[in-house]
KELUM-618839 format. One record per residue: residue in three letters; residue number from 1; x, y, z of N, C-alpha, C, O in turn. Coordinates in steps of 0.001 Angstrom, whole numbers, plus 500000, padded with zeros to 6 digits. Each point is the difference from the previous one (the first is absolute). Example, Ala and Ser with C-alpha at 12.3 -4.5 7.8 and 13.67 -1.06 7.14 Angstrom:
REM residues 2
ala;1;513190;494310;507800;499110;501190;500000;500900;501200;500000;501036;499981;500665 $
ser;2;498614;501069;498615;500820;501190;500060;499230;501090;500730;500509;501108;500169 $
//
This chain:
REM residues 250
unk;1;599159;048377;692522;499405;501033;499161;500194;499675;498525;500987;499408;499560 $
unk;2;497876;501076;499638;500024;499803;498436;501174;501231;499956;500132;500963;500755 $
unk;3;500671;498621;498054;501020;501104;499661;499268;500357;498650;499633;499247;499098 $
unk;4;500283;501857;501001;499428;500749;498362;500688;499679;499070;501207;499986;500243 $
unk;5;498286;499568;498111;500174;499598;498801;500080;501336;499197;499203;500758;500553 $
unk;6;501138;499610;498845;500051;501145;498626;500302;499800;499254;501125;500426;499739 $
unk;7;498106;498692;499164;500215;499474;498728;499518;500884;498590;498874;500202;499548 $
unk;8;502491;500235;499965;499368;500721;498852;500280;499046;498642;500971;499405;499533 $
unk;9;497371;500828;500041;500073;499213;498879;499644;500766;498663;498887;500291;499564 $
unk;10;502515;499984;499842;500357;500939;498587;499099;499477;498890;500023;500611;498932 $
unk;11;499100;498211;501214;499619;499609;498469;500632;499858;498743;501136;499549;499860 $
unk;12;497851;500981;498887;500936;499707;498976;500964;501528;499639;499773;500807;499099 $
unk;13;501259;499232;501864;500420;501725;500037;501654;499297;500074;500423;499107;500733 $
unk;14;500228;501638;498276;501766;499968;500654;500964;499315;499104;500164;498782;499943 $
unk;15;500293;501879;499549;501300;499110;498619;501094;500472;501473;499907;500529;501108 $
unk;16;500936;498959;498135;501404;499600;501046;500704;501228;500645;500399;500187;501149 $
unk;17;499621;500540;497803;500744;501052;500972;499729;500951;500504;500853;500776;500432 $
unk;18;497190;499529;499697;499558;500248;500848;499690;499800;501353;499884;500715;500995 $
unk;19;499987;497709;498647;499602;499196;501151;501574;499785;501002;500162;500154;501211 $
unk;20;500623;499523;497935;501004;500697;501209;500308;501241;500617;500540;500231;501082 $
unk;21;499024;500523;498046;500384;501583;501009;498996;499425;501171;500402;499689;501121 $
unk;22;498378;500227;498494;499001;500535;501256;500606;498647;500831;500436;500437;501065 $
unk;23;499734;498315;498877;500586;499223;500789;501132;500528;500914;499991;499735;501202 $
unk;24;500983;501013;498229;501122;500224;500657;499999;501058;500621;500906;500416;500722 $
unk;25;498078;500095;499042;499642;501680;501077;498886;499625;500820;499472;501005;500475 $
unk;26;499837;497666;499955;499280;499427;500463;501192;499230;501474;500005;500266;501202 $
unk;27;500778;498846;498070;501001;499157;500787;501000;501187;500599;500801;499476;500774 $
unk;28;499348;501567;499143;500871;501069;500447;499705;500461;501244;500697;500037;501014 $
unk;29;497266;500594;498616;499769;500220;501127;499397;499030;501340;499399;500462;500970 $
unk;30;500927;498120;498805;499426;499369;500375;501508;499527;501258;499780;499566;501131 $
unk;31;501396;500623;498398;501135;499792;500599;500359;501257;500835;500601;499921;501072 $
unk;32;498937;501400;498293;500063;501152;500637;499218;499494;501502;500615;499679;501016 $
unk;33;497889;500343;498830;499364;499916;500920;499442;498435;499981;499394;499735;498961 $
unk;34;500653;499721;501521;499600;498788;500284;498486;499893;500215;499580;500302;501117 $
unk;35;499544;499298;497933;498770;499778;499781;499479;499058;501367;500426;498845;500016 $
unk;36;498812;501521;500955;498773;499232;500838;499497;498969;499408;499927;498827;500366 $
unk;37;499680;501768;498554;498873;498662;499074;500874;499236;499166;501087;500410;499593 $
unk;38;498269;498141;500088;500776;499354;498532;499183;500854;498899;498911;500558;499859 $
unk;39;502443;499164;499362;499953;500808;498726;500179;499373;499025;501132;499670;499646 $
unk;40;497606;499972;499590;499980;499101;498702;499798;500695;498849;499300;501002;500147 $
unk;41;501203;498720;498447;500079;500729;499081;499173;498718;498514;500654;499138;499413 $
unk;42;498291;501072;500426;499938;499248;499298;500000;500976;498090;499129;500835;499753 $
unk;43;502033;498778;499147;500205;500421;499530;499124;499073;498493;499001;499305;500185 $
unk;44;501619;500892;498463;499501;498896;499038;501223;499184;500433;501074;500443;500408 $
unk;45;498556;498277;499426;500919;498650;499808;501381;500664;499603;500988;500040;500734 $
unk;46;498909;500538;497830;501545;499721;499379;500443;501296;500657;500697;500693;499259 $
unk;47;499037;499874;502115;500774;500881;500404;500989;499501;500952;501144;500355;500284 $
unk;48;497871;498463;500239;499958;499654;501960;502126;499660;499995;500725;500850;500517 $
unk;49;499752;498145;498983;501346;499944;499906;501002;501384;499569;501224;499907;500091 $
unk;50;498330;500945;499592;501291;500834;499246;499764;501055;501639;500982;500444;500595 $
unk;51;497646;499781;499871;499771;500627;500957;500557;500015;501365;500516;500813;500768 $
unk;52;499009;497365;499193;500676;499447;501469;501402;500263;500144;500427;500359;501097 $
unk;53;500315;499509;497948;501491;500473;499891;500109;501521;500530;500780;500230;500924 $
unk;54;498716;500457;498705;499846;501651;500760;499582;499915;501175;500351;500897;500767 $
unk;55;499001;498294;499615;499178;499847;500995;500533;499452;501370;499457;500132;501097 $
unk;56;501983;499080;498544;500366;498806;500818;500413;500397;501218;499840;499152;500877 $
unk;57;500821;502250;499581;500472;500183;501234;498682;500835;500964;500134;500296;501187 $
unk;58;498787;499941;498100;498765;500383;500290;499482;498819;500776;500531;498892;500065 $
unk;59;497821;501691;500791;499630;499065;500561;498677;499901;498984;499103;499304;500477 $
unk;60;500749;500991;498843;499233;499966;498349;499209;498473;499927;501035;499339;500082 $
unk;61;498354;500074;499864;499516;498582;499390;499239;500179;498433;499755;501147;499624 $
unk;62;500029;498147;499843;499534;499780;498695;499038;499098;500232;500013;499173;500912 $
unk;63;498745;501039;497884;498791;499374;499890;499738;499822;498436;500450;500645;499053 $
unk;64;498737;498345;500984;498943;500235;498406;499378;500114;499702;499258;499806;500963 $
unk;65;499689;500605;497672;498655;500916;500357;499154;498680;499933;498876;500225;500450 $
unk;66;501246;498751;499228;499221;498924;499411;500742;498809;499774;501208;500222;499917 $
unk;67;498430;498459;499943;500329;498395;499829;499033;499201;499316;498879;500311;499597 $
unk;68;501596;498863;500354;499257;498956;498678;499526;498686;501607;500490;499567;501043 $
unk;69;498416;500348;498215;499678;498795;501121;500998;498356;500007;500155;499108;500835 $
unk;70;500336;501132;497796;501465;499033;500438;501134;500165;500225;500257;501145;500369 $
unk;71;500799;497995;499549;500777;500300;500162;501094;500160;498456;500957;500759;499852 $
unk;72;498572;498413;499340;500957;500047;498933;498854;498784;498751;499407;498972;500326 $
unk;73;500658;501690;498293;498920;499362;499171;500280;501015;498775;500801;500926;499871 $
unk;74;498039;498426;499134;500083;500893;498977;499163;500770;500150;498915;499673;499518 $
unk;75;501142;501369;501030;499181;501410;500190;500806;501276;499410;500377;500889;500764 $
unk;76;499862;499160;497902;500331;501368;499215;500181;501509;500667;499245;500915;499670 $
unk;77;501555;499220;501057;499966;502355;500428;499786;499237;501455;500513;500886;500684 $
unk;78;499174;498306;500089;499646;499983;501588;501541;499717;500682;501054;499570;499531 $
unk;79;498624;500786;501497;501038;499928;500979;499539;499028;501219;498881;500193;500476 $
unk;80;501952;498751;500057;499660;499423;501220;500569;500353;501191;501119;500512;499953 $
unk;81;498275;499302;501257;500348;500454;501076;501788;498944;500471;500541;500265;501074 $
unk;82;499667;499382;498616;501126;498846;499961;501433;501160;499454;500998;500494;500525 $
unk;83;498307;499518;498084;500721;501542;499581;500366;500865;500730;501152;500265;500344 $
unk;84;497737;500308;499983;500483;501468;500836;500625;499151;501066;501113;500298;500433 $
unk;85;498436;498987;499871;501144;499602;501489;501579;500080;499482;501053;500425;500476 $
unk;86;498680;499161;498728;501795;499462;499123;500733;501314;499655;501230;500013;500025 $
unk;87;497973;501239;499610;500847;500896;500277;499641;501099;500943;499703;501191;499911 $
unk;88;500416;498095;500844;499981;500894;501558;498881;500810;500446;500111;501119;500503 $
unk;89;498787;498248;499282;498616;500760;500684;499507;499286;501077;500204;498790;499899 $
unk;90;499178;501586;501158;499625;499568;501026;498424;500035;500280;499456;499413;500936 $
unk;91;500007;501239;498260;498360;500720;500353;499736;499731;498248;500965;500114;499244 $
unk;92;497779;499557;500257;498917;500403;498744;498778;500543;500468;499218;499387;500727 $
unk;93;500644;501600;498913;498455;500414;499415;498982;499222;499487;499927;500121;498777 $
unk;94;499219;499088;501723;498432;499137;499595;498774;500736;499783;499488;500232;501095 $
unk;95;499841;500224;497965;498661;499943;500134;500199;501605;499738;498815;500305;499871 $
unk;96;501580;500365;500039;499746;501285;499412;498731;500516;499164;499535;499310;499092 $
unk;97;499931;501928;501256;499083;500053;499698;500111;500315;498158;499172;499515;499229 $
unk;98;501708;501152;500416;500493;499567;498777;499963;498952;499359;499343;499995;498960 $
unk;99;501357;498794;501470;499740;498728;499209;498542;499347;500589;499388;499502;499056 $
unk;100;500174;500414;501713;498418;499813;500060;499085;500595;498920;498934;499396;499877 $
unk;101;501258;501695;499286;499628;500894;499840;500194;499943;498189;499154;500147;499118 $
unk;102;502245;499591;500804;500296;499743;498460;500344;498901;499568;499695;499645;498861 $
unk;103;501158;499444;502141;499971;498717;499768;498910;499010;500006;499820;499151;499128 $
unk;104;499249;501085;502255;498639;499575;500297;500355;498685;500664;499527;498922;499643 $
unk;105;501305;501233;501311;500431;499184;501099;499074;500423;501031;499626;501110;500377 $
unk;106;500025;497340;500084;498997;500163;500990;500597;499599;500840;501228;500082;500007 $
unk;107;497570;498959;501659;500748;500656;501143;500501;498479;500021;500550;499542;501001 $
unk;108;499213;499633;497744;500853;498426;500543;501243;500072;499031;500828;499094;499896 $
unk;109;499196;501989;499471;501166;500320;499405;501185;500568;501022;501178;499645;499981 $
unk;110;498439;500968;500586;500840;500812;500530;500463;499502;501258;501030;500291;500609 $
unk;111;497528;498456;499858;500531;498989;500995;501360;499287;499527;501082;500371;500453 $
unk;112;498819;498696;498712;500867;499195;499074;501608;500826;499518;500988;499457;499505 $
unk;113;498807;502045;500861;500880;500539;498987;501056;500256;501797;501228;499925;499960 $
unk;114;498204;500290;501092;500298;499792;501350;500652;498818;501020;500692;499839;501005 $
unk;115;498675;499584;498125;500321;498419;500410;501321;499442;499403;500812;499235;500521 $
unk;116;499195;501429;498068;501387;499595;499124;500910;501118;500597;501148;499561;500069 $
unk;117;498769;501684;500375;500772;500845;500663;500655;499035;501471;501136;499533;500072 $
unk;118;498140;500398;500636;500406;499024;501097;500820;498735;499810;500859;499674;500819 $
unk;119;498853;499582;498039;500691;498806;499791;501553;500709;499688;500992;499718;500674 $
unk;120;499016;501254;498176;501319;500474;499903;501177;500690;501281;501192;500303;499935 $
unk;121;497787;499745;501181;500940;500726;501201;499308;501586;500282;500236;500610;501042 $
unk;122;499008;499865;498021;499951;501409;499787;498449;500194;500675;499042;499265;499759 $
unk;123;500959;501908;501144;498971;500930;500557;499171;500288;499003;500464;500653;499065 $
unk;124;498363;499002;500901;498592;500604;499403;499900;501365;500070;500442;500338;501098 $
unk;125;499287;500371;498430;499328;501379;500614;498127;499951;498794;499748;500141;498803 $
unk;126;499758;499692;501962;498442;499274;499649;499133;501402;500062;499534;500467;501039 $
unk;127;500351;500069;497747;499299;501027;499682;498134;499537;499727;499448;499126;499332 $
unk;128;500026;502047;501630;498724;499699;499983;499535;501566;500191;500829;500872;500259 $
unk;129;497591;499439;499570;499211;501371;499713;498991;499975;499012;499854;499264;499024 $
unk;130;499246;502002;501562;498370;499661;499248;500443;501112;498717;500997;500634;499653 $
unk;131;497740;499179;499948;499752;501138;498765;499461;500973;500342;499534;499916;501136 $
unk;132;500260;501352;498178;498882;501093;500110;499165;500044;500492;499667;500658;500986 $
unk;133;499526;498222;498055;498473;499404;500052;499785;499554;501101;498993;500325;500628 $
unk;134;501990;498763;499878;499770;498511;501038;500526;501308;501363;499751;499734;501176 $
unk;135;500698;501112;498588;499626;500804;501499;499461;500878;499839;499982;500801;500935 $
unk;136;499372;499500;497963;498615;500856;500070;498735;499446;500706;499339;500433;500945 $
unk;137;500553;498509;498310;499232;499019;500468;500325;499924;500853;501029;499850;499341 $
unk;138;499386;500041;502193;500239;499632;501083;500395;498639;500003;499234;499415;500766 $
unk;139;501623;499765;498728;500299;498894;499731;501874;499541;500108;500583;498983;499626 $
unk;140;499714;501747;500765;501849;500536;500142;500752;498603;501029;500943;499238;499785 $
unk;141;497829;500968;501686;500744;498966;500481;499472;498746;499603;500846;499145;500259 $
unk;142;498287;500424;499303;499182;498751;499647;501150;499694;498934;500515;498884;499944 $
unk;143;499859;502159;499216;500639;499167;498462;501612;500273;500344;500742;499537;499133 $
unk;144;499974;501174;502044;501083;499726;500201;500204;498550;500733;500985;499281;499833 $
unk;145;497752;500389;501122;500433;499163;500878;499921;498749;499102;500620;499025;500424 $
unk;146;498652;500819;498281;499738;498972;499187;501480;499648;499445;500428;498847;499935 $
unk;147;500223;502194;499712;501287;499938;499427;501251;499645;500521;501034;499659;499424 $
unk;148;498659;500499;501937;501147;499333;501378;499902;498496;499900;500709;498994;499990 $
unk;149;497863;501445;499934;499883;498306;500301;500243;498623;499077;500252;498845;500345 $
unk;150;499558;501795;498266;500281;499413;498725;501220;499335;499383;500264;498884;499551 $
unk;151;500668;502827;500698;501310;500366;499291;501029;498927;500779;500763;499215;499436 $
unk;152;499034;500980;502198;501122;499097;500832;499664;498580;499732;499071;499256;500314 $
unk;153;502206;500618;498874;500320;497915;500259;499792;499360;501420;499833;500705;500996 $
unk;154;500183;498088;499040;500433;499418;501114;501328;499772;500277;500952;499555;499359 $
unk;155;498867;500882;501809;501918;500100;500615;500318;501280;499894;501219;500154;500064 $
unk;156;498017;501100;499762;500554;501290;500193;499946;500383;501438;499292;499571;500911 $
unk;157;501854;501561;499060;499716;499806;501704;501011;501490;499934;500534;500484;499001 $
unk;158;499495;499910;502116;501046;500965;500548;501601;500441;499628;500872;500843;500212 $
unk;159;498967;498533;499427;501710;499862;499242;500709;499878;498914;501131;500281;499602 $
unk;160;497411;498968;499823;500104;499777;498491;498983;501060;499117;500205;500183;498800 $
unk;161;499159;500201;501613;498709;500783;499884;499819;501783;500542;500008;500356;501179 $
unk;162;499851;500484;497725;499426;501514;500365;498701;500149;499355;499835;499284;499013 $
unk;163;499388;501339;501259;498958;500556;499478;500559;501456;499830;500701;500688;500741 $
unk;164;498656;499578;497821;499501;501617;499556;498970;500465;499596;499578;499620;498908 $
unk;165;499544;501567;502029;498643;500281;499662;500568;501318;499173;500778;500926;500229 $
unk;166;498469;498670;498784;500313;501286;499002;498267;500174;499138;499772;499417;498940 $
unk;167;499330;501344;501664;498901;500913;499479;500096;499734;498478;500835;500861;499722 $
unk;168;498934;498654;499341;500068;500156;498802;499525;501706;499095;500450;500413;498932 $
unk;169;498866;500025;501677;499836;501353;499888;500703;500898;500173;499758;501091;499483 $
unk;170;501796;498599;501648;500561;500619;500439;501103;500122;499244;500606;501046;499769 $
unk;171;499684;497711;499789;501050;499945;499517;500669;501062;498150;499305;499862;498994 $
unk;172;501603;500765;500963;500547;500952;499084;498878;501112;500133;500070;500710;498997 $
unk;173;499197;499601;501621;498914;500543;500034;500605;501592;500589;499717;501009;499355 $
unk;174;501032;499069;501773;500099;501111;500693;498712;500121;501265;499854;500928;500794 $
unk;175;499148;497576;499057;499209;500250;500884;500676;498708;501138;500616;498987;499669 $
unk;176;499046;501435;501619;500374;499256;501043;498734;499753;500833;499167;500901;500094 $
unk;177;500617;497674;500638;499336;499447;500774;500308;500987;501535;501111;500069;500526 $
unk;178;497442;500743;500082;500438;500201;501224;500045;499487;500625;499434;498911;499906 $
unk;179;501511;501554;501645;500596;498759;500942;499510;499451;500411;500328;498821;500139 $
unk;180;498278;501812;500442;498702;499011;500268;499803;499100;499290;499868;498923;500583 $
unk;181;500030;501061;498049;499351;498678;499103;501304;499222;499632;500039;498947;499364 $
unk;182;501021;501747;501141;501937;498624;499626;499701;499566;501458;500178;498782;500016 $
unk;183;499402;501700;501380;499346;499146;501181;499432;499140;499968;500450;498923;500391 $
unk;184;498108;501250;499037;499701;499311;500199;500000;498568;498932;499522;498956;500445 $
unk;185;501017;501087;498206;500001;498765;499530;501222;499336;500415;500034;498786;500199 $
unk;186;501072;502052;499952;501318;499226;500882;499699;499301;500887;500457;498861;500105 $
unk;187;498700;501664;500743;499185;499636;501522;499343;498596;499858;500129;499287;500996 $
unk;188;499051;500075;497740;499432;499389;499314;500540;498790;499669;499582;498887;500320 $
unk;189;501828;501535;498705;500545;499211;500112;501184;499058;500895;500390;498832;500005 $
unk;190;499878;502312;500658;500895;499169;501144;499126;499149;500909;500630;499205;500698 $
unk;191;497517;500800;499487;499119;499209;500791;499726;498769;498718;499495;498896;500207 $
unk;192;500889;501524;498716;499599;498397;499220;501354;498915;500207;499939;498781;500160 $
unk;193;501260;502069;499780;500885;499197;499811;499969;499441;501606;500673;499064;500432 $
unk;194;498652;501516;500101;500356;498969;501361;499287;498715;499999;500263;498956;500598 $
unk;195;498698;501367;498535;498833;498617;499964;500903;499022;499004;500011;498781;500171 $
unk;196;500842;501952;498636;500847;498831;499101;500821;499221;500518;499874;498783;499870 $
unk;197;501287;501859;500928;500858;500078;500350;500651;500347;501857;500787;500853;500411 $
unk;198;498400;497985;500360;499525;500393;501384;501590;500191;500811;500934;499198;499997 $
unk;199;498978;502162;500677;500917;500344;500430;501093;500660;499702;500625;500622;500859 $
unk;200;499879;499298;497388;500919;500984;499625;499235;501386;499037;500418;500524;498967 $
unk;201;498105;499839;501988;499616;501188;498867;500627;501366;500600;499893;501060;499384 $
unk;202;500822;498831;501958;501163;501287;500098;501066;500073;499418;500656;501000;499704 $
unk;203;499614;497546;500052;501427;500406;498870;500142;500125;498678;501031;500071;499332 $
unk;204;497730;499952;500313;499596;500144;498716;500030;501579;499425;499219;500821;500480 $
unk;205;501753;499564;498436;500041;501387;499716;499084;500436;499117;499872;499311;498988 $
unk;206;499223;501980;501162;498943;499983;499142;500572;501660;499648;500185;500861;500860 $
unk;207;500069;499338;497376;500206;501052;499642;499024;500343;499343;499243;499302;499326 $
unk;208;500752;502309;500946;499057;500999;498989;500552;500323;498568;501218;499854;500107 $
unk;209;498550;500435;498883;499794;500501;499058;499149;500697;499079;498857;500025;500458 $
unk;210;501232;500564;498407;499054;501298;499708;500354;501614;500166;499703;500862;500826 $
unk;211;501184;499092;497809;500242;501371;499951;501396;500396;501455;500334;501182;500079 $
unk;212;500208;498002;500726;500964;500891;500799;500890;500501;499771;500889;499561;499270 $
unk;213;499095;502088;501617;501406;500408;499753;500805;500596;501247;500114;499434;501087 $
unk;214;500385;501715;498592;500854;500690;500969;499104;500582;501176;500268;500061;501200 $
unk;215;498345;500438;497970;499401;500951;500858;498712;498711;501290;499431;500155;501080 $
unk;216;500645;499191;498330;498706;499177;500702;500424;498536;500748;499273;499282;500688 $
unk;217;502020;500539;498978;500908;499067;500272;499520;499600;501819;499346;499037;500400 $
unk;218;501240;502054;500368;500392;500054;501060;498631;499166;500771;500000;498968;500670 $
unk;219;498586;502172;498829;498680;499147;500993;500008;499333;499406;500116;499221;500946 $
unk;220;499872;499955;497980;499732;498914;499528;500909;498889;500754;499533;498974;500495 $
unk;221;501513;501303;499514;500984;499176;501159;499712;499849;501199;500498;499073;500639 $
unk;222;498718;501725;499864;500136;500316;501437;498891;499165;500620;499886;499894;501221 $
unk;223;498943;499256;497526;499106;499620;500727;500202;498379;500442;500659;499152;499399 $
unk;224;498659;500713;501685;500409;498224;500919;499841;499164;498784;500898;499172;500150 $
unk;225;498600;500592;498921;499955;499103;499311;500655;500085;498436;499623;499359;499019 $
unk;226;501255;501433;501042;500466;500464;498838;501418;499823;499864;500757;500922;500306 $
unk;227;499745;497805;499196;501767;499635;500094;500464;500193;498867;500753;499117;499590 $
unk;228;498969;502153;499440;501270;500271;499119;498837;500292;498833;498780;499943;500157 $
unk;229;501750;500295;498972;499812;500675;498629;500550;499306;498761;501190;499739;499825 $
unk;230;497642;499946;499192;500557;499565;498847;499894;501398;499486;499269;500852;500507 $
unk;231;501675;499376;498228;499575;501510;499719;500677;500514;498342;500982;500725;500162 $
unk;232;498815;499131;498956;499293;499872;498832;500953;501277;499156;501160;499744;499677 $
unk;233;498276;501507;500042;500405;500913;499402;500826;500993;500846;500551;500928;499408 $
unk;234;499551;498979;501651;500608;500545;500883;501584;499310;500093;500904;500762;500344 $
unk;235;499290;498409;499480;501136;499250;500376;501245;500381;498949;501173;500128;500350 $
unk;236;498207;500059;497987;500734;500251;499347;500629;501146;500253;500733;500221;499037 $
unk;237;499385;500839;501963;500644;501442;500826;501003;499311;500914;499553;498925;500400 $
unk;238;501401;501298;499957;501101;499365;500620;499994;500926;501313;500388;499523;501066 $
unk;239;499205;501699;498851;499881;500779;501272;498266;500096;500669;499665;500102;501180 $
unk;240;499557;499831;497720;498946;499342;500609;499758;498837;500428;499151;499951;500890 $
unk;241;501316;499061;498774;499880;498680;500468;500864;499821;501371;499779;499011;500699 $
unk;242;501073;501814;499634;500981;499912;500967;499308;501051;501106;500624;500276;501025 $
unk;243;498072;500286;498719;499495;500827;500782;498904;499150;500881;499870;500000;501224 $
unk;244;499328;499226;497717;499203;499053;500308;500373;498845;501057;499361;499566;500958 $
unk;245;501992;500069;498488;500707;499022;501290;500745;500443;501325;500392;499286;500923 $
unk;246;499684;501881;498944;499889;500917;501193;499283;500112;500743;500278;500124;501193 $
unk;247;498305;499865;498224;498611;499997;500370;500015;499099;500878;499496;500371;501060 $
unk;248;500956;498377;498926;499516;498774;500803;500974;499949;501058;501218;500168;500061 $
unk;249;497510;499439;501072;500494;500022;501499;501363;499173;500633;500415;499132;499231 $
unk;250;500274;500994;501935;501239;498673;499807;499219;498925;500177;500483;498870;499942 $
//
């Protein structure tokens, strides 16, 4: 069985001694009750070490929101995935619809930025989702499935590799994809990755994102093709975010 993911990713949110409270009332209840799902916290960079220390007798993991397609160069403000490995992250964030969006990383960017995640040791989590327009237009699965197919390097696979469908519409929005339409593109993509990747497209974890929280958590979990939650503005709540990972099945 896929074990559910619950990755909250805080963005640019959290000076230090915030980010430890909600860490340490996060890792509390996580020892109280022992979380079903993995529980990833992806925070800013200069949090991830002071955190993990709060974090350490927790079953807590750490992530990063983003990587540099190298490993080490003169690239001014970037961070490499080599980095975050070095202080204790296990998972990055690729392809966000954010940096697509303001950075204007495309989908061989975000391939490349996946590929350097993997070389460092570290889990992809490979963010993909349409626009407004592009599912107004009836065009949602045509331009998600374009983006599966793009974003993954060669050599991604089950182990090294998550997908996150996150609606670009959905996302900070308060609007959510119904379960029918998180069906059927989940559905979508777990039949492409079988054509990439022949034979490991059940072990392949495919998370939703877009707006989740406490209240919508649960069906959103509950559907066959739905292994966990990236989850955005919600995460920064330490009792909401701990509601959400509740949410997910053992």
């Amino acid at each position: 069985m896929r074990r559910h993911l619950i990755a909250g990713n805080w963005k640019m949110n959290g000076l230090k001694v915030d980010g430890i409270d909600r860490v340490e009332r996060l890792a509390a209840m996580a020892e109280a009750s022992p979380p079903a799902a993995e529980v990833l916290l992806c925070p800013p960079a200069t949090l991830v070490a002071v955190l993990r220390e709060g974090a350490k007798e927790s079953p807590i993991v750490f992530g990063g929101q983003d990587c540099h397609i190298r490993q080490n160069g003169a690239f001014t403000g970037d961070i490499s995935a080599a980095m975050l490995a070095d202080i204790g992250c296990s998972y990055v964030i690729v392809g966000h619809s954010e940096r697509r969006r303001d950075h204007g990383e495309d989908d061989q960017i975000v391939a490349a930025k996946a590929a350097a995640a993997h070389d460092a040791g570290l889990t992809a989590i490979v963010c993909v989702g349409e626009s407004k327009a592009e599912r107004d237009a009836g065009r949602a699965l045509d331009v998600v499935a374009g983006q599966v197919r793009a974003s993954l390097p060669g050599g991604a696979n089950a182990a090294n590799t998550v997908i996150a469908y996150e609606p670009v519409w959905a996302i900070g929005t308060g609007d959510t994809a119904t379960p029918g339409d998180v069906a059927q593109i989940h559905r979508m993509i777990r039949d492409l990755l079988e054509e990439m990747a022949p034979g490991q497209s059940q072990r392949f974890r495919i998370l939703y994102g877009g707006s989740v929280n406490a209240s919508n958590a649960a069906e959103l979990l509950a559907l066959a093709d739905v292994d966990g939650a990236l989850v955005g503005g919600a995460s920064l709540d330490p009792d909401g975010f701990a509601a959400i990972v509740a949410a997910a099945a053992p």
